[in-house]
PDBQT receptor file of N, H, CA, C and O in Angstrom, charges set to zero:
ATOM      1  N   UNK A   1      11.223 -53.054 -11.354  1.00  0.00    +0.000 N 
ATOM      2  CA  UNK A   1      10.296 -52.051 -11.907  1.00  0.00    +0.000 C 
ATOM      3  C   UNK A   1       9.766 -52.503 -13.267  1.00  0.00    +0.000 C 
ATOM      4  O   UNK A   1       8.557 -52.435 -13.494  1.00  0.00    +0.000 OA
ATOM      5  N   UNK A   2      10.669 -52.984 -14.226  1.00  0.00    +0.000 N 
ATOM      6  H   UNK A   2      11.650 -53.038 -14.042  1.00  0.00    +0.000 HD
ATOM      7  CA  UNK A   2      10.202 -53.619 -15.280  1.00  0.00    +0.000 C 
ATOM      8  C   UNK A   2       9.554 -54.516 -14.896  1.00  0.00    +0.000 C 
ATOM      9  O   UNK A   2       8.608 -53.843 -14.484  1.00  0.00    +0.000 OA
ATOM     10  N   UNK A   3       9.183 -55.860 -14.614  1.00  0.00    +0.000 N 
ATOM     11  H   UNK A   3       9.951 -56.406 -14.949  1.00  0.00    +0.000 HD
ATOM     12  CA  UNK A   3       8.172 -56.619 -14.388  1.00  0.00    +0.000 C 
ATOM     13  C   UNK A   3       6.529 -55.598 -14.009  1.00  0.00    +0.000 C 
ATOM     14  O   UNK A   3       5.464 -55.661 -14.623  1.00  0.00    +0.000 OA
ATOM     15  N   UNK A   4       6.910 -54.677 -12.725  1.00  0.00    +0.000 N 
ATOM     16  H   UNK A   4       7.775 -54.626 -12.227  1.00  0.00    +0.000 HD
ATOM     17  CA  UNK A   4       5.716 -53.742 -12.874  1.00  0.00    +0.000 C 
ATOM     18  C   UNK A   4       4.779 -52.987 -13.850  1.00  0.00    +0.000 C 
ATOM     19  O   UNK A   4       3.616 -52.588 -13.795  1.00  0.00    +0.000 OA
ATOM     20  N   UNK A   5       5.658 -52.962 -14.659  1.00  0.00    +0.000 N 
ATOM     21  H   UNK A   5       6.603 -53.286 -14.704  1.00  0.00    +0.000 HD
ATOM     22  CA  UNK A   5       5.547 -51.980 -16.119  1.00  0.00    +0.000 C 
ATOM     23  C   UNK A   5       4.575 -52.833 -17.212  1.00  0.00    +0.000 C 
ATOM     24  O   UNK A   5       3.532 -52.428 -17.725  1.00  0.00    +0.000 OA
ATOM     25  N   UNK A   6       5.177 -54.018 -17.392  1.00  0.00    +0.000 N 
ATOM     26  H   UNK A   6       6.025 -54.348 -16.976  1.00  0.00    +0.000 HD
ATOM     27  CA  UNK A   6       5.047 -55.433 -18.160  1.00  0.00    +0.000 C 
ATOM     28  C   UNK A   6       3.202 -55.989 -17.600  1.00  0.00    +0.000 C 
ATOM     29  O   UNK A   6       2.183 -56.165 -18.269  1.00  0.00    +0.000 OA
ATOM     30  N   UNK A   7       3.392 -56.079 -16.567  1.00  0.00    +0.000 N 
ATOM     31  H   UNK A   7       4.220 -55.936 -16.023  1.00  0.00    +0.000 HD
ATOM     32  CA  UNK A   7       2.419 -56.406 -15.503  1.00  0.00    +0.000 C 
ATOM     33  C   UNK A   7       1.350 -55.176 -16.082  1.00  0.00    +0.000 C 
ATOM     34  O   UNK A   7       0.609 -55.415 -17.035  1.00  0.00    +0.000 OA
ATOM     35  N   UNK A   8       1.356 -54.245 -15.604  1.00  0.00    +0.000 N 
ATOM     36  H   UNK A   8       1.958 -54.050 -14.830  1.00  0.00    +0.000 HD
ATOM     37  CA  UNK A   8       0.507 -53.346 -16.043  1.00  0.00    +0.000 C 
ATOM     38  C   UNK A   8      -0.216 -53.056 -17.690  1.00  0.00    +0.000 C 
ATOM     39  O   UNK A   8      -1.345 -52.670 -17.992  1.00  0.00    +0.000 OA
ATOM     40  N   UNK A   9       1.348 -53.547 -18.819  1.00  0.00    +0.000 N 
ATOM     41  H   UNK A   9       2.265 -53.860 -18.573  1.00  0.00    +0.000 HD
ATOM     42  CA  UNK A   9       0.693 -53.300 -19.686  1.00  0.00    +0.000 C 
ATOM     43  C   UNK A   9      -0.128 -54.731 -20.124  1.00  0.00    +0.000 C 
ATOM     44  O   UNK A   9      -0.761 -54.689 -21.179  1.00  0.00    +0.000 OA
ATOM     45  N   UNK A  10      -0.128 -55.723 -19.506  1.00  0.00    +0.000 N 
ATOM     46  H   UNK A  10       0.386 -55.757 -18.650  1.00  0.00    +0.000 HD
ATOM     47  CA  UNK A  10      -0.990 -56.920 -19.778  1.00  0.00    +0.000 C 
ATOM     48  C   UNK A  10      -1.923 -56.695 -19.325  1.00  0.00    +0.000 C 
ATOM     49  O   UNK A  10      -2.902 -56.617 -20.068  1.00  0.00    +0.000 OA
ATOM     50  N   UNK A  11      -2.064 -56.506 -18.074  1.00  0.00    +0.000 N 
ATOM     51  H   UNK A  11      -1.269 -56.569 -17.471  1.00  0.00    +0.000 HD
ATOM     52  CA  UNK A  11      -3.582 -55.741 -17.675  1.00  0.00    +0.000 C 
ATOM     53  C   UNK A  11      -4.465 -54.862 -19.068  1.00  0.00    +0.000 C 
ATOM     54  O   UNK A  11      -5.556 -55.165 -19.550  1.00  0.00    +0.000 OA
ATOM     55  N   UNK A  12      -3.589 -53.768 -19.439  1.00  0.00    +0.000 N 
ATOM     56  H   UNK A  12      -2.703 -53.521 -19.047  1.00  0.00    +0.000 HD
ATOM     57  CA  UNK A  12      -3.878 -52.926 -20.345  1.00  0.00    +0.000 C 
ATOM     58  C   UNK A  12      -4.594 -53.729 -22.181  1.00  0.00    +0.000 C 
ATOM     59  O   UNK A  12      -5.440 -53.474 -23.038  1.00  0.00    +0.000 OA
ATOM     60  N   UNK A  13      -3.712 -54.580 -21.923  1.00  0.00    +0.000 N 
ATOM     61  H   UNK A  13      -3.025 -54.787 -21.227  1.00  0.00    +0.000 HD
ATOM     62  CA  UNK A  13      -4.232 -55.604 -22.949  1.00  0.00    +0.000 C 
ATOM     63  C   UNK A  13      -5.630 -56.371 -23.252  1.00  0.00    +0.000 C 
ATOM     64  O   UNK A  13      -6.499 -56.288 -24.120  1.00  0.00    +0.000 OA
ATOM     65  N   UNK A  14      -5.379 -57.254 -21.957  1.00  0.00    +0.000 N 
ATOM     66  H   UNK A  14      -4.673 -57.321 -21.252  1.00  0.00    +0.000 HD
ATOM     67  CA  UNK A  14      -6.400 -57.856 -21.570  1.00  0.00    +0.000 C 
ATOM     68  C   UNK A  14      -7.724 -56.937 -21.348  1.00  0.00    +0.000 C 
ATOM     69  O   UNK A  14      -8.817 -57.410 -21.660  1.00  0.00    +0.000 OA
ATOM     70  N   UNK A  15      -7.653 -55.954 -20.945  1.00  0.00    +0.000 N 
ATOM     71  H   UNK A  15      -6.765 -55.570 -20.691  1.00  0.00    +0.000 HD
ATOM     72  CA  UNK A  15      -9.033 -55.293 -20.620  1.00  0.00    +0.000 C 
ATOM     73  C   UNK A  15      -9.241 -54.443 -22.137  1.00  0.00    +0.000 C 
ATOM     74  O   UNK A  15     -10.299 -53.845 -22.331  1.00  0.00    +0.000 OA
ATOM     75  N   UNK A  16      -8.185 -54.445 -23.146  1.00  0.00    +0.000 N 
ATOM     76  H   UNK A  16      -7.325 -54.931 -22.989  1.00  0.00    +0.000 HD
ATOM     77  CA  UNK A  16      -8.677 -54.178 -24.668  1.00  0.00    +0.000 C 
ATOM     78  C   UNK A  16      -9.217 -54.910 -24.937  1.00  0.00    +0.000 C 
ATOM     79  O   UNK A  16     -10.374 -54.757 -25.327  1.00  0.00    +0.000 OA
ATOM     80  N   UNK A  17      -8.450 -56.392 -24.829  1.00  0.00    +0.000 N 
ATOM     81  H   UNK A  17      -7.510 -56.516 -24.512  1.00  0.00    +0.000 HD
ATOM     82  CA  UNK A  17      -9.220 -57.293 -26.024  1.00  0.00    +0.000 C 
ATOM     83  C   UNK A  17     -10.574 -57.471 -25.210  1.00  0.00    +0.000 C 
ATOM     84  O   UNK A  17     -11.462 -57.886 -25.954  1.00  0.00    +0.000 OA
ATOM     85  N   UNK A  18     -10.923 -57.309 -24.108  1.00  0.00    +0.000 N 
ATOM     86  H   UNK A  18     -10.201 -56.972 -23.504  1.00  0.00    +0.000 HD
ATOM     87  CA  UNK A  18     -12.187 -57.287 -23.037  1.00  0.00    +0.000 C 
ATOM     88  C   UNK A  18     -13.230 -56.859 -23.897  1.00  0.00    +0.000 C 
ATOM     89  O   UNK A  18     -14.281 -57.343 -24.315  1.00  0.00    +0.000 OA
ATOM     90  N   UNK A  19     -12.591 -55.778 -24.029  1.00  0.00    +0.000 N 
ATOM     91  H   UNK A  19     -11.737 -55.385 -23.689  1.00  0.00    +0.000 HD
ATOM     92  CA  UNK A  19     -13.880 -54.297 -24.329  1.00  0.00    +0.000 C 
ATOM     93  C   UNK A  19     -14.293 -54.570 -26.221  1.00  0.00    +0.000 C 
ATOM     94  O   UNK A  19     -15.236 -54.313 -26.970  1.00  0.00    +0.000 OA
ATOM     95  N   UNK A  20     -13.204 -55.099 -26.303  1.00  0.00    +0.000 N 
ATOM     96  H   UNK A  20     -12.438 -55.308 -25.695  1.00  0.00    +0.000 HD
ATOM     97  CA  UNK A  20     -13.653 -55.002 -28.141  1.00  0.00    +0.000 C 
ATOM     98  C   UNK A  20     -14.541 -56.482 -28.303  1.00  0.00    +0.000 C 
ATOM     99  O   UNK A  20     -15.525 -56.571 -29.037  1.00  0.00    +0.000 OA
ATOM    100  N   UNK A  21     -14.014 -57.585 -27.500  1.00  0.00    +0.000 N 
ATOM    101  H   UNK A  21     -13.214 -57.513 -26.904  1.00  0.00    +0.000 HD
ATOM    102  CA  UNK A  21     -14.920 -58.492 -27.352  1.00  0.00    +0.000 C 
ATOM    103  C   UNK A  21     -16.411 -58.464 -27.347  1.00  0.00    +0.000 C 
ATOM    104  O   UNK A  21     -17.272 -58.984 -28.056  1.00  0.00    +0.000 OA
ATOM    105  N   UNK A  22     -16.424 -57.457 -26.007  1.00  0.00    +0.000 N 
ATOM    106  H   UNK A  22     -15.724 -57.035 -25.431  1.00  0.00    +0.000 HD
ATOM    107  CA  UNK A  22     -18.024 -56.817 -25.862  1.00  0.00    +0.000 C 
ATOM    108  C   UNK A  22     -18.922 -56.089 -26.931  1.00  0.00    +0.000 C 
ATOM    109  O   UNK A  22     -20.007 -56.245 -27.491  1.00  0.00    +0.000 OA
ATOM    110  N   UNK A  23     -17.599 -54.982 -26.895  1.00  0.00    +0.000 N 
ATOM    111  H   UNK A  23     -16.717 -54.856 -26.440  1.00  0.00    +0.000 HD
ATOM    112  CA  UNK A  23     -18.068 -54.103 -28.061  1.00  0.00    +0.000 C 
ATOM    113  C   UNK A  23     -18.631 -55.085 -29.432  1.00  0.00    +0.000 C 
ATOM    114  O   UNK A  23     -19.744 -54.692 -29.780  1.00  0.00    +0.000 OA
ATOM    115  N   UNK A  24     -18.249 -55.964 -30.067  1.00  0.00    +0.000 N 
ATOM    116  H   UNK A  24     -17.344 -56.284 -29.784  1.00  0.00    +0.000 HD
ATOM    117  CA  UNK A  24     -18.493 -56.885 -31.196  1.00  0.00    +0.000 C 
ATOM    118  C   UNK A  24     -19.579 -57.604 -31.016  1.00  0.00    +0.000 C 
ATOM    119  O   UNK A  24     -20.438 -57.672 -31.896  1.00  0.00    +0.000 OA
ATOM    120  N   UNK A  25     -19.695 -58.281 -29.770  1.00  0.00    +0.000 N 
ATOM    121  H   UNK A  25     -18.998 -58.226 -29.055  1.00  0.00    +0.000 HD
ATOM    122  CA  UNK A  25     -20.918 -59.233 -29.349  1.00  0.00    +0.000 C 
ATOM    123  C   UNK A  25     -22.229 -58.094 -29.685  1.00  0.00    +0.000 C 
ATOM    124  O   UNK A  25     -23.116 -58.245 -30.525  1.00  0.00    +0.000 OA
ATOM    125  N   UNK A  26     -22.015 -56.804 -28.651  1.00  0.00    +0.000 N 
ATOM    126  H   UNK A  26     -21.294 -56.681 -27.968  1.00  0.00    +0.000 HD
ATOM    127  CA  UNK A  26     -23.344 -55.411 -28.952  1.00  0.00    +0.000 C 
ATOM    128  C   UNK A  26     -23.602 -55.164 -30.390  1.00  0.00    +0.000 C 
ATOM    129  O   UNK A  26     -24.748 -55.268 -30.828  1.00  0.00    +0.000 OA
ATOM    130  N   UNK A  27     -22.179 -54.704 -31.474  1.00  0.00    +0.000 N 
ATOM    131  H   UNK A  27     -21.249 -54.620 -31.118  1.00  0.00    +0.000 HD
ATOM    132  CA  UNK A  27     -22.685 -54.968 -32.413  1.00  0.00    +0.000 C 
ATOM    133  C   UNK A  27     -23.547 -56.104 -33.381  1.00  0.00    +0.000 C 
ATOM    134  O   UNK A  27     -24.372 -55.803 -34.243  1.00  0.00    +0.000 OA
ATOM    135  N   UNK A  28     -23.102 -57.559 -32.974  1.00  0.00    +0.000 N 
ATOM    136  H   UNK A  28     -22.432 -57.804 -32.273  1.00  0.00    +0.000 HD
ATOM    137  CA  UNK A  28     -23.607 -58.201 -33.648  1.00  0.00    +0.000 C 
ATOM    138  C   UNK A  28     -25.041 -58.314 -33.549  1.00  0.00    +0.000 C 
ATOM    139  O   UNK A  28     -25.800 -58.786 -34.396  1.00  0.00    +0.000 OA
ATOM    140  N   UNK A  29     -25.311 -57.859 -32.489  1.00  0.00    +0.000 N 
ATOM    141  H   UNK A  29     -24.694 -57.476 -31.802  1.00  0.00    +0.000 HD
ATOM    142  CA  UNK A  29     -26.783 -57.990 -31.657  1.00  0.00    +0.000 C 
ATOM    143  C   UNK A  29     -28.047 -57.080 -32.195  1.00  0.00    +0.000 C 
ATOM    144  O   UNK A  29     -29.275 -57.151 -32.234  1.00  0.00    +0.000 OA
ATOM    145  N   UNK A  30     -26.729 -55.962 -32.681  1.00  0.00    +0.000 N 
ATOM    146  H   UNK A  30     -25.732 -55.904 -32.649  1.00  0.00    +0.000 HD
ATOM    147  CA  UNK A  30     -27.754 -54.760 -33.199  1.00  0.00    +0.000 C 
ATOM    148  C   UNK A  30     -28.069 -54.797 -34.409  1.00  0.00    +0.000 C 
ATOM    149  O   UNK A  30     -29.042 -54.157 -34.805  1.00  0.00    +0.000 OA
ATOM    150  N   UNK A  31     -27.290 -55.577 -35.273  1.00  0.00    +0.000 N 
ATOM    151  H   UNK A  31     -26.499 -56.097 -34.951  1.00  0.00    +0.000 HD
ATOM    152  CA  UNK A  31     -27.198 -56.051 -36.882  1.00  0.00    +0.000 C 
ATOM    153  C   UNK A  31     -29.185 -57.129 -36.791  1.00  0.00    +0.000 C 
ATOM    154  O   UNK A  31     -29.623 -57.700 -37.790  1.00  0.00    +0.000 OA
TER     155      UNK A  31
């Protein structure tokens, strides 16, 4: 179950640093 948990919160990670990636590129764009 732990590996499941672990697993999930990397997912959870990865699709943060995703979104703030994006999010930063839009800002720089709008500057």
């Amino acid at each position: 179950m732990s590996g499941v948990v672990a697993y999930v919160l990397y997912l959870g990670a990865a699709y943060a640093v995703a979104v703030g990636l994006f999010l930063t590129l839009r800002a720089v764009k709008l500057i």
